[in-house]
C-alpha positions in Angstrom: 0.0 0.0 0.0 1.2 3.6 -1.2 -0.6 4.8 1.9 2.0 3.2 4.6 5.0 4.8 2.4 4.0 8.1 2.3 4.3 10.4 5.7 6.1 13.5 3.9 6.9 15.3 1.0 10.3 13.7 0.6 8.5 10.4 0.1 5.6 11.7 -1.8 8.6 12.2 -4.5 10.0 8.8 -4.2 7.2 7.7 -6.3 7.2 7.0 -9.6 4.5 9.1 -11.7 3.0 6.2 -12.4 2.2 5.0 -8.8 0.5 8.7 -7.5 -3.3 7.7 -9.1 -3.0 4.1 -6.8 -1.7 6.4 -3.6 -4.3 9.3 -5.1 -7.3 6.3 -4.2 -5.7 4.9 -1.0 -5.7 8.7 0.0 -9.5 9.6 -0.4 -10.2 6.1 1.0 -9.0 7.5 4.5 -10.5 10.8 4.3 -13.9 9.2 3.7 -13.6 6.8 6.5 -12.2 9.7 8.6 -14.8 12.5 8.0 -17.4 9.7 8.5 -16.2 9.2 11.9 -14.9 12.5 13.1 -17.0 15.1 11.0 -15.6 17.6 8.7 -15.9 19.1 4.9 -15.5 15.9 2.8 -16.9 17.2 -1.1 -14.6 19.7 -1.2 -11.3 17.4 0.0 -12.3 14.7 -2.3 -12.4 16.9 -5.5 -8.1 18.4 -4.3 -6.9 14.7 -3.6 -4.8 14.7 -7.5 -4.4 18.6 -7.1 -2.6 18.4 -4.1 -0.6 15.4 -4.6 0.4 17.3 -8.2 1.7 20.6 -6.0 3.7 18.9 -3.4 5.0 16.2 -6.2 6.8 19.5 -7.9 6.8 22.0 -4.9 8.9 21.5 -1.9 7.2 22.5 1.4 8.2 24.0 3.6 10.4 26.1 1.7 8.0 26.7 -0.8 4.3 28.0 0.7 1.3 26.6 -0.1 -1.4 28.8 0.7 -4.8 27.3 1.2 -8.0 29.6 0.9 -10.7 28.6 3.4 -8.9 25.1 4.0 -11.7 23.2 3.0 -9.7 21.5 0.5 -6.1 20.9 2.8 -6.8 17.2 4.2 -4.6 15.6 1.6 -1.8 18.4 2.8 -1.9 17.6 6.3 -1.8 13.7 5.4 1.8 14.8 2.9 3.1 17.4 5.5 3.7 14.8 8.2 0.2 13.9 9.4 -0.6 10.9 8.3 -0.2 8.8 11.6 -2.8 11.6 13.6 -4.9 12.1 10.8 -7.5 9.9 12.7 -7.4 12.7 15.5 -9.2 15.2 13.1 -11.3 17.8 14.4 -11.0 16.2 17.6 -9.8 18.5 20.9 -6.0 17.9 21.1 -5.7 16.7 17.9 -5.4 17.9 14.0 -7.2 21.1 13.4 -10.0 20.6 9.9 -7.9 24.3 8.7 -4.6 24.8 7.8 -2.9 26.2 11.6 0.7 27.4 11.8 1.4 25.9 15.0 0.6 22.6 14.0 2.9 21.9 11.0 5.7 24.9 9.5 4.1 23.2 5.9 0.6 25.2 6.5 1.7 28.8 5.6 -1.2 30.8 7.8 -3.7 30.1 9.7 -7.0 30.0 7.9 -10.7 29.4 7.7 -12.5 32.1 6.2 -12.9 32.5 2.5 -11.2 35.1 0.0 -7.6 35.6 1.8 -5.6 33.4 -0.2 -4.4 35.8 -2.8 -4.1 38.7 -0.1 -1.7 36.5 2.1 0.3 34.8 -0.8 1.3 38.3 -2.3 2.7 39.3 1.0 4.6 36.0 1.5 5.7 36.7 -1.9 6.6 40.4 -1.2 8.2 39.4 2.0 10.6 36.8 -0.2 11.8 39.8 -2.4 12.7 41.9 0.2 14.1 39.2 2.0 15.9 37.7 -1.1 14.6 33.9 -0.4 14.7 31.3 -2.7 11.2 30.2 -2.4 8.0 30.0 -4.7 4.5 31.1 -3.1 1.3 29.4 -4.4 -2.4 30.4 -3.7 -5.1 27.9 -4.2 -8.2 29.4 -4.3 -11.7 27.6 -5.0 -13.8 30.0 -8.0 -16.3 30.6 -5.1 -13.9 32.6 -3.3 -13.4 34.7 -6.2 -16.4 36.3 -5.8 -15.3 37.4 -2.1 -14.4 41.1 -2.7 -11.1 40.3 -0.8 -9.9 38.1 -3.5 -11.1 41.0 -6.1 -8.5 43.5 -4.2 -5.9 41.3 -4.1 -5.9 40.3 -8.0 -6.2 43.9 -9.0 -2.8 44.1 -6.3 -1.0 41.1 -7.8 -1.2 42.5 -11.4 -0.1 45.5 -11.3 3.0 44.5 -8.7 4.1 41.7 -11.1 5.6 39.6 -8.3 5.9 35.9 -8.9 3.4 33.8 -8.0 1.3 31.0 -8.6 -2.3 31.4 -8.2 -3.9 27.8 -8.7 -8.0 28.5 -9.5 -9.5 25.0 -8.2 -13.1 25.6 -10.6 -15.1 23.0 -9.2 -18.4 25.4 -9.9 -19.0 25.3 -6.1 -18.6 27.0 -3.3 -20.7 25.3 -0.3 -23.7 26.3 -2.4 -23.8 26.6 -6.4 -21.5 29.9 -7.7 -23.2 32.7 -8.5 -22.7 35.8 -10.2 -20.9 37.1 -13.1 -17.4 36.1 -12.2 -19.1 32.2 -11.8 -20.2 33.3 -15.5 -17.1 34.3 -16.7 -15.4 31.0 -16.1 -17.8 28.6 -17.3 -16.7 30.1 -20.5 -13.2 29.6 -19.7 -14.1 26.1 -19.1 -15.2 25.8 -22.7 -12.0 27.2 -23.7 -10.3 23.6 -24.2 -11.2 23.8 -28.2 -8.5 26.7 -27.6 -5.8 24.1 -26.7 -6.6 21.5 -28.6 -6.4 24.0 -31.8 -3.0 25.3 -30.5 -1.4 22.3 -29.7 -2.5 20.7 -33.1 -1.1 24.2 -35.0 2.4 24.0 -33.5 2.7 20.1 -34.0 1.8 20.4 -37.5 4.0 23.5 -38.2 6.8 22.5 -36.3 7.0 19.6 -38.7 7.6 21.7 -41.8 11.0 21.7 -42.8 13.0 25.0 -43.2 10.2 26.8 -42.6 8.6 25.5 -39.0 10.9 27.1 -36.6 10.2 30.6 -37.9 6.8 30.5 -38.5 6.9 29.3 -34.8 7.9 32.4 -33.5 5.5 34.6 -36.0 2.5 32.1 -34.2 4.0 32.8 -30.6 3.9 36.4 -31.5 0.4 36.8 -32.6 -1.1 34.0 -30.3 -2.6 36.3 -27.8 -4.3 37.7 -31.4 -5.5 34.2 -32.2 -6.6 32.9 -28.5 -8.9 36.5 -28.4 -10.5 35.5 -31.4 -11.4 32.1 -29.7 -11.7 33.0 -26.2 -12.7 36.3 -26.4 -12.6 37.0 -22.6 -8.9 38.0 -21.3 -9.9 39.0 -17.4 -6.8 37.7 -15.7 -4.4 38.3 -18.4 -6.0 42.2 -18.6 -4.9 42.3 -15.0 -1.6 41.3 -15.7 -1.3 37.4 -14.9 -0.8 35.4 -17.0 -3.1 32.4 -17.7 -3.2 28.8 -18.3 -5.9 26.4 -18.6 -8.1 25.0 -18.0 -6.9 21.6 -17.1 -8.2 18.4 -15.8 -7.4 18.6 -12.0 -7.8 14.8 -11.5 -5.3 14.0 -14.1 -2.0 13.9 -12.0 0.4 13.4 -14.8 -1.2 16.9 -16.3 -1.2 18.7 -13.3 3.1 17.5 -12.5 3.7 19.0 -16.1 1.7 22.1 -15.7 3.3 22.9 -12.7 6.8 21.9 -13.8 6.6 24.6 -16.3 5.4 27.1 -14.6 7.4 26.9 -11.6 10.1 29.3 -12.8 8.2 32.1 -14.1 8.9 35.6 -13.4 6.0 37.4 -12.9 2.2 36.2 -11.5 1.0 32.9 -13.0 -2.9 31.5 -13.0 -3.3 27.7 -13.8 -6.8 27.3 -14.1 -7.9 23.3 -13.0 -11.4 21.9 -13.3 -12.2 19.1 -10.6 -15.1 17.2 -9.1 -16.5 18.2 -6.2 -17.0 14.8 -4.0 -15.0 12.8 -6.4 -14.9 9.4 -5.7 -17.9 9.3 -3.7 -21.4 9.0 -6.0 -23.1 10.5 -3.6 -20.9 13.3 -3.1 -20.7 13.8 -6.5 -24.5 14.0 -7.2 -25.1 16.2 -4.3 -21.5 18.3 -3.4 -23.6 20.8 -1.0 -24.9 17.9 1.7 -21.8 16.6 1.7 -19.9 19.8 2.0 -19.6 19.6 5.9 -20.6 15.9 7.5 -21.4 15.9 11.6 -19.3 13.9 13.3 -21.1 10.2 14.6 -21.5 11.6 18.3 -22.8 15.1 16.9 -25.3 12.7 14.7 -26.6 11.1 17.6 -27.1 14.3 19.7 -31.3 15.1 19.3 -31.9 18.4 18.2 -33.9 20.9 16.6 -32.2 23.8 14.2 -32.9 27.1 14.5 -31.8 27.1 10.5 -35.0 25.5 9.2 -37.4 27.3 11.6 -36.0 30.6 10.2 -36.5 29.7 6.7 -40.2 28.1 7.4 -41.3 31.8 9.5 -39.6 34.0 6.6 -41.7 32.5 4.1 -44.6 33.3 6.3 -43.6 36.8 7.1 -42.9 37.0 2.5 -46.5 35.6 2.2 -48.0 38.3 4.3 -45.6 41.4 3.6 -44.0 41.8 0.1 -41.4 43.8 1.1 -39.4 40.9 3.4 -36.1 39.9 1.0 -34.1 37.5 2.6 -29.8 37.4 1.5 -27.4 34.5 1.7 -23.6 34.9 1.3 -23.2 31.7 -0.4 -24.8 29.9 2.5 -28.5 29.1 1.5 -28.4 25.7 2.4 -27.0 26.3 6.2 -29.1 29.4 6.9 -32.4 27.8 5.8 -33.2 30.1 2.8 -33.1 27.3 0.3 -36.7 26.6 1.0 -37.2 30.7 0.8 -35.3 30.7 -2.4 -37.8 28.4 -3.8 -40.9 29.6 -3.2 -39.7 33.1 -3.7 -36.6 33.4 -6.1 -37.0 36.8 -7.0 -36.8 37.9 -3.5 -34.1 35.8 -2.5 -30.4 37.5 -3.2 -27.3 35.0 -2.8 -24.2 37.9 -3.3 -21.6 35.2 -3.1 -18.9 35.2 -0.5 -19.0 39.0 0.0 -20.6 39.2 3.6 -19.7 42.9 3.3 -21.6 43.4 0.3 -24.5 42.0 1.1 -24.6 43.9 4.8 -24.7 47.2 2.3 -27.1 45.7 -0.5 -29.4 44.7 2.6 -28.9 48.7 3.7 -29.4 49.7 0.6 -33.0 47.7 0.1 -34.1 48.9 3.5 -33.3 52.1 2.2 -35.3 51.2 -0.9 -38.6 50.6 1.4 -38.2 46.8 1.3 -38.0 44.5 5.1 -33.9 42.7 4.4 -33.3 39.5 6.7 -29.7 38.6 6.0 -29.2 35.1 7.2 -25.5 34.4 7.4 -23.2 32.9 10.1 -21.6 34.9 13.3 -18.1 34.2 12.4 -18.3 35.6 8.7 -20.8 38.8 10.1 -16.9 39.9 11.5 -16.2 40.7 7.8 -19.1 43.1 7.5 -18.6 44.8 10.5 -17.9 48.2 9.0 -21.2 48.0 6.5 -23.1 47.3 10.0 -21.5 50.3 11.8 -21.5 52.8 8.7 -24.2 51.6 6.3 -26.8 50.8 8.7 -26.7 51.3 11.8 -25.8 55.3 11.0 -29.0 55.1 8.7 -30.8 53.8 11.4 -31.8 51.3 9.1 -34.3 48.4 9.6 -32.3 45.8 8.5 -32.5 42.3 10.2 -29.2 40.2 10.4 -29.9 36.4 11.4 -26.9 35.0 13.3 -26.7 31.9 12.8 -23.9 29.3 14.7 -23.0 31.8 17.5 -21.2 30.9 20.3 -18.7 28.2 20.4 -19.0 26.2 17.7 -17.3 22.8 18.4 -14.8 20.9 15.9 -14.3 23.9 13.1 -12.6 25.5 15.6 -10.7 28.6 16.1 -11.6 30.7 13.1 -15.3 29.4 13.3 -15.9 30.3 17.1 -19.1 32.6 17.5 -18.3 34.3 20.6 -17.2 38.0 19.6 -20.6 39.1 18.2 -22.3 40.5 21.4 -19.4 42.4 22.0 -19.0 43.9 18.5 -22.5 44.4 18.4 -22.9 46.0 21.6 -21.0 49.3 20.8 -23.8 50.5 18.1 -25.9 52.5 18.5 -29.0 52.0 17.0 -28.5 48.4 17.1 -31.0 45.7 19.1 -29.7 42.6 19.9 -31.7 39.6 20.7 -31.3 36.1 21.6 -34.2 33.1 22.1 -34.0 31.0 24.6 -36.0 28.7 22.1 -37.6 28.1 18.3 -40.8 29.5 20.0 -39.2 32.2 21.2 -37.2 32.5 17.9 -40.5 32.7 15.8 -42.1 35.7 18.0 -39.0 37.8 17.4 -39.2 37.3 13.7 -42.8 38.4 14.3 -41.4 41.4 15.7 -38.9 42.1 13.5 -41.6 42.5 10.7 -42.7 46.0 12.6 -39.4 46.9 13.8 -38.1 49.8 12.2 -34.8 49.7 13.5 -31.4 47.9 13.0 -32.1 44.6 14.5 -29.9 41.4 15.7 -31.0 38.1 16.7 -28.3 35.5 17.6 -28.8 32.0 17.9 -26.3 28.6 17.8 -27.1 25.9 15.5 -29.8 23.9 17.3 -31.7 23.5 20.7 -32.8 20.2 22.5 -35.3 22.0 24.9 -38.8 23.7 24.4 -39.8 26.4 27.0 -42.9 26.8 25.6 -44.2 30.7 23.5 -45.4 33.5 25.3 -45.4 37.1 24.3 -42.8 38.7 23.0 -41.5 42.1 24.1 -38.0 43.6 25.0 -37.9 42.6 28.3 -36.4 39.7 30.5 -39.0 37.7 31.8 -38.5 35.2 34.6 -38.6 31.9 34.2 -38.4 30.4 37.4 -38.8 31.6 40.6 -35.6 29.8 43.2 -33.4 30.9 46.1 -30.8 33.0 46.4 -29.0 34.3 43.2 -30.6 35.6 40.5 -29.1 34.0 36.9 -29.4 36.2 33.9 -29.0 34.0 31.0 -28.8 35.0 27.4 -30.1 32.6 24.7 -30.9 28.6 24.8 -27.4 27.4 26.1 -27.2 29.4 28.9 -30.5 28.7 29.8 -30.2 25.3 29.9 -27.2 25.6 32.2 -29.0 27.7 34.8 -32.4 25.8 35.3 -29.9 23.2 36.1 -29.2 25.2 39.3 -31.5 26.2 42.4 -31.5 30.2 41.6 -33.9 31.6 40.1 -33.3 32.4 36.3 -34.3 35.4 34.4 -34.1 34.7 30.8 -32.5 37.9 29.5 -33.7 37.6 25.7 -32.6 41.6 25.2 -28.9 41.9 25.2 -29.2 45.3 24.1 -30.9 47.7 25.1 -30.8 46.1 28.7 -33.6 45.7 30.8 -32.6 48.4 33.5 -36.2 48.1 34.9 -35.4 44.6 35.9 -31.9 45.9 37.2 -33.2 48.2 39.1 -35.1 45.8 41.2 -32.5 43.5 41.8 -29.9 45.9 43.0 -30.4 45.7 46.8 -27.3 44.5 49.1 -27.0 41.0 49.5 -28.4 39.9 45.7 -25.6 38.4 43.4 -26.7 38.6 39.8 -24.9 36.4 37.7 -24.7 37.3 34.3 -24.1 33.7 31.9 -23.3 34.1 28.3 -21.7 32.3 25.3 -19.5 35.1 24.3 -16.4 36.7 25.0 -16.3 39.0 28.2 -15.2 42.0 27.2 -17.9 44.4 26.0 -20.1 41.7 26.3 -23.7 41.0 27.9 -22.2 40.4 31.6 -20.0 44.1 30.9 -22.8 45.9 30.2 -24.7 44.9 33.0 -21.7 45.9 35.2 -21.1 49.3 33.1 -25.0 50.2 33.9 -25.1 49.2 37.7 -22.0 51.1 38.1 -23.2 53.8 36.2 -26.2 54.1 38.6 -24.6 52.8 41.8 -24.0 49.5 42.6 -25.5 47.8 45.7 -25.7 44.2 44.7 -22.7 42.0 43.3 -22.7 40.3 40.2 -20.2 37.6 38.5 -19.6 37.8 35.2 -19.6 34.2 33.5 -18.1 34.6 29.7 -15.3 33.3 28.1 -12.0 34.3 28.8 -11.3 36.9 26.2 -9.0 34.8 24.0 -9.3 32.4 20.7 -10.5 29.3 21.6 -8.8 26.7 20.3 -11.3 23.5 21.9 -13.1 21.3 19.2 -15.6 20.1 21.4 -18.7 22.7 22.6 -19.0 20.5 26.0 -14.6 21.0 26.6 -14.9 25.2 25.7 -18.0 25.6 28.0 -16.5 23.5 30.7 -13.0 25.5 30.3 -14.9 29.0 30.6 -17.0 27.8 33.9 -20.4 28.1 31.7 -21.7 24.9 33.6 -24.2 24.5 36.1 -21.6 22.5 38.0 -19.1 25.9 38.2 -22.3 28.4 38.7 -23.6 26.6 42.1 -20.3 26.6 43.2 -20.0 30.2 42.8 -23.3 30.8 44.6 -22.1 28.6 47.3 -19.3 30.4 48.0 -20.9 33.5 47.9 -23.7 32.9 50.1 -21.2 31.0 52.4 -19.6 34.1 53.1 -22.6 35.6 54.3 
C-alpha cells in the first residue's frame, strides 16, 4: 500500500509518476472513512486529492508556501506534510485542526478558515521573499467561489499590477458550499469551454513544427500573434487584462497533467494563473451527485445528539412573514443551504439575493434595500458577520436602518474551531448604536422575534447557535427579561438557549435575559439591593459583552448588589468540542452553584 510509504513530501517524491493515481485512491479512502467518523468538509477534500498530490510532487514545502483559501480542501496536505499517523485525530480537541494552523505543521503557511484571503496573504509571502531575497516559490489555491469574495477582487487587481511571482492555482469546481453565482461564476464557465483553444494550439504548433525549413520561424510569427489568435477564440482576457498570465483549464484529477503544468510554470517571473477543473466529492457517487450535503458531514457523536435547528425554523417563519408582507427579502452569502433560505429561495426566487462570498456586500445591499422601502433578513453565520462589521457600523446602523441580520452558529461552535468560534458578536455588536440585539431562549421564542422584527423599524440582531434540545414553551414577546423560574438565592441572567439550559440546572432563580441590548434596567433596578448576586451567563467573550454591560449600567447608577460575570475568557479558543470550551470557561451549572455557594457561604 502507497498509503504506509508516504508520511512527507520527501516520500511523496520517491514515487514513480505512475504509482500517484494508486496512492491518489488509498488517499481519499481515508479521508472518507475519517470524515465519516470525526465530522468535517469531505466534497470539497475529495475533488483536491490529485491537485494536491500534483503541488507537493513539484513543490517543496516547507520552503515553498502553499497557501490554502478557506482550508476546505487541505486534508490531503496535512496527510503529505507529516500527518498521516494523527490524521484519525481530526477535528478532535488535542488533535489535527480541519484548517490549515501554523502551530501545528511549519508546511501550513497561515492560519486559515474564512474565505477570499488566499491571494491577499500569498502576495505578502511573496513580497516578504523579495525583500528578503529567499529562494522560495508562493502558491495560492483558491476555489472559484472565493473569487467572488471582494477580498480576492483587491488582491488580483494588487497582484497585477506588482508583477511579483506567484502561482495562483484556480480549483473551478463550480462550487462553493452552495452553487456559484454571479458574473465572475459566468465568466469561467466560458473559460471552461475554452479547451477547443488548446486543442487547436497544440495541433497548429505540432503540425507546423514539422515543416521543414520553414517550421521554426513561422513558430515564432504564431507565438507572436497567439494572444491575437486565442482573443479570437476565447474572447474574454480578465486575468491576463490584470496582468497574470493564464493557463488552462486543465483536468485537476489527471496527475500526470497537473506534475507538467506545474513543472513549467514553476520558474516564471512574474504572476502565473493555472486554471484546474475538478469534481466536487470525487470518488464518492453520492458526493458527486449532491456536493452541498456533503460539504460539511457531523461527526457520529454530533449525529446522535437530538436536536432541533434554529436554521430550518428561520427559513419556514420568513416565508410566512414574505407571504403576508412583500417587502421581506431575505440574503445568503453563499450559504443558502446552512441558513435555511433554500426553502425561501424556492418559493420566492425573486426575492431571495445569494451575493456570493461578499458578507460585506451584502450587509450594504441589505442597507441599501431597506433604504429602498423593502424589510432585508440577511441570514449568514456569526463568524463571517466579522467581515461586515464596517457596513453594519456605517451603512446601517448610522442610517438607522431596519435591517435584520440572522446570526446563525453563535457561540462556540465545536470541531471547526478557532476561526469558526461565534463568541465575539455581542461584544462587536454591543458598541452600536442604533443596534437591538436579541437572543431566544428557544424556536418559540425565535419565531415571536421574527414576528417582531416584521414591525421593527430599527437595526435589529438576533443570535442564535445551530440547534436547541429544549422547548420552553411561547409567550409574548417584548423587549424585556422575563423570569422563568422563581428559586433561592441568586438571580441568573442567561442570554439565549445554552445558557438557559445551564442555569435551570441550578437552584437560583433564572431570568431569561432575551434583550442583550438595550438592557432591561427596569429589571436591574429591582434586583440591586445588598445581598443579591446577579450572575450574568453568556456564550460570548467577556469583554464588551452581555455580563459588561450589565456591570457598566449598575455602576453607572450605583452599585449595591454583586454580580459575577460568566463569559469566556477573552481569547481564541482553540477546543473542538462545545461541552470542553464551556466546561473550560466555567459556563456549567456544575461551576455556577459553586460560585453561589461560595458567595452565600460568606454571608
Amino acid at each position: 500500500m502507497y498509503w504506509e510509504k508516504v508520511d512527507s513530501v520527501a516520500s511523496l517524491k520517491s514515487l514513480r509518476l505512475s504509482e500517484l493515481n494508486a496512492y491518489a485512491a488509498e488517499v481519499r479512502e481515508h479521508i472518507i472513512a475519517t470524515v465519516e467518523k470525526n465530522g468535517g468538509h469531505l466534497s470539497s477534500n475529495l475533488g483536491s486529492v490529485e491537485l494536491t498530490i500534483g503541488l507537493h510532487y513539484v513543490f517543496d514545502c516547507p520552503n515553498d508556501k502553499i497557501v490554502f483559501d478557506v482550508g476546505h480542501q487541505a486534508y490531503t496536505h496535512k496527510i503529505i506534510t507529516g500527518r498521516r499517523d494523527r490524521f484519525d485525530t481530526l477535528r478532535i480537541s488535542g488533535g489535527l485542526s480541519g484548517f490549515p494552523k501554523m502551530s501545528e505543521s511549519d508546511c501550513d503557511a497561515f492560519t486559515v478558515g474564512h474565505s477570499s484571503t488566499s491571494l491577499s496573504v500569498a502576495l505578502g509571502l511573496a513580497r516578504a521573499r523579495e525583500l528578503r531575497g529567499d529562494d522560495c516559490r508562493i502558491v495560492a489555491v483558491i476555489g472559484d467561489g472565493a473569487l467572488t469574495g471582494g477580498l480576492a477582487n483587491e488582491a488580483i487587481n494588487d497582484i497585477g499590477a506588482s508583477g511579483v511571482p506567484m502561482l495562483i492555482v484556480l480549483n473551478d469546481n463550480t462550487m462553493s458550499i452552495s452553487r456559484n453565482v454571479g458574473a465572475i461564476s459566468k465568466y469561467l464557465a466560458r473559460l471552461r469551454l475554452s479547451k477547443r483553444y488548446s486543442r487547436f494550439k497544440s495541433a497548429v504548433k505540432k503540425g507546423v513544427s514539422a515543416m521543414p525549413f520553414f517550421g521554426r520561424k513561422l513558430m515564432r510569427f504564431l507565438d507572436k500573434t497567439k494572444d491575437s489568435v486565442k482573443s479570437a477564440l476565447l474572447v474574454n482576457k480578465m486575468f491576463e487584462n490584470y496582468g497574470i498570465q493564464y493557463y488552462g483549464p486543465f483536468d485537476g484529477h489527471n496527475i500526470a497533467e497537473m506534475v507538467d503544468i506545474f513543472r513549467q510554470v514553476k520558474h516564471e517571473k512574474r504572476p502565473v494563473l493555472v486554471h484546474v477543473i475538478t469534481n466536487k466529492g470525487k470518488g464518492l457517487y453520492e458526493a458527486e451527485r449532491d456536493p452541498s450535503r456533503f460539504h460539511g458531514l457531523s461527526s457520529e457523536q454530533e449525529k446522535q445528539t437530538k436536536s432541533i435547528g434554529f436554521s430550518q425554523l428561520v427559513g419556514n417563519k420568513l416565508i410566512e412573514l414574505a407571504e403576508r408582507d412583500p417587502r421581506v427579502v431575505a440574503i445568503t452569502a453563499a450559504m443558502a443551504d446552512g441558513t435555511g433560505l433554500k426553502a425561501f429561495a424556492a418559493r420566492y426566487p425573486t426575492r431571495c439575493f445569494d451575493v456570493g462570498i461578499a458578507e460585506e456586500h451584502a450587509v450594504t445591499m441589505a442597507a441599501g434595500l431597506a433604504a429602498g422601502k423593502m424589510k432585508p433578513y440577511f441570514a449568514v453565520y456569526s463568524t463571517f458577520l466579522q467581515r461586515g462589521f464596517d457596513q453594519v457600523l456605517h451603512d446601517v446602523c448610522i442610517n438607522d436602518l431596519p435591517v435584520t441580520l440572522l446570526i446563525d452558529r453563535a457561540g462556540v461552535c465545536g470541531a471547526d474551531g478557532v476561526t469558526h468560534q461565534g463568541v465575539f458578536d455581542l461584544s462587536y455588536l454591543n458598541v452600536l448604536p442604533n443596534m437591538t440585539v436579541l437572543s431566544p431562549r428557544d424556536g418559540e421564542e425565535l419565531l415571536a422575534m421574527l414576528e417582531f422584527s416584521l414591525t421593527y423599524e430599527h437595526p435589529l440582531a438576533i443570535r442564535y447557535p445551530k440547534s436547541f434540545t429544549t422547548v420552553y414553551g411561547a409567550e409574548p414577546f417584548a423587549l424585556d427579561w422575563p423570569t422563568v423560574r422563581v428559586g433561592k438565592d441568586a438571580v441568573i441572567l442567561a442570554v439565549g438557549n445554552r445558557m438557559l439550559d445551564v442555569a435551570m440546572q441550578t437552584k437560583a432563580t433564572v431570568v431569561n435575559a432575551r434583550c442583550v441590548k438595550p438592557l432591561d434596567t427596569a429589571l436591574l433596578d429591582t434586583l440591586n439591593r445588598p445581598g443579591q448576586l446577579l450572575i450574568t451567563l453568556e456564550d460570548n467573550v467577556r469583554a464588551g459583552g452581555f455580563g459588561e454591560s450589565v456591570l457598566a449600567y449598575l455602576n453607572r447608577v450605583g452599585m449595591h448588589c454583586s454580580v459575577e460575570v460568566s463569559a469566556h475568557e477573552t481569547k481564541f479558543i482553540e477546543d473542538m468540542s462545545v461541552d470542553g470550551a464551556l466546561q473550560a470557561s466555567g459556563l456549567t451549572a456544575e461551576h455556577i452553584n459553586e460560585v453561589i455557594a461560595q458567595f452565600y457561604s460568606k454571608k
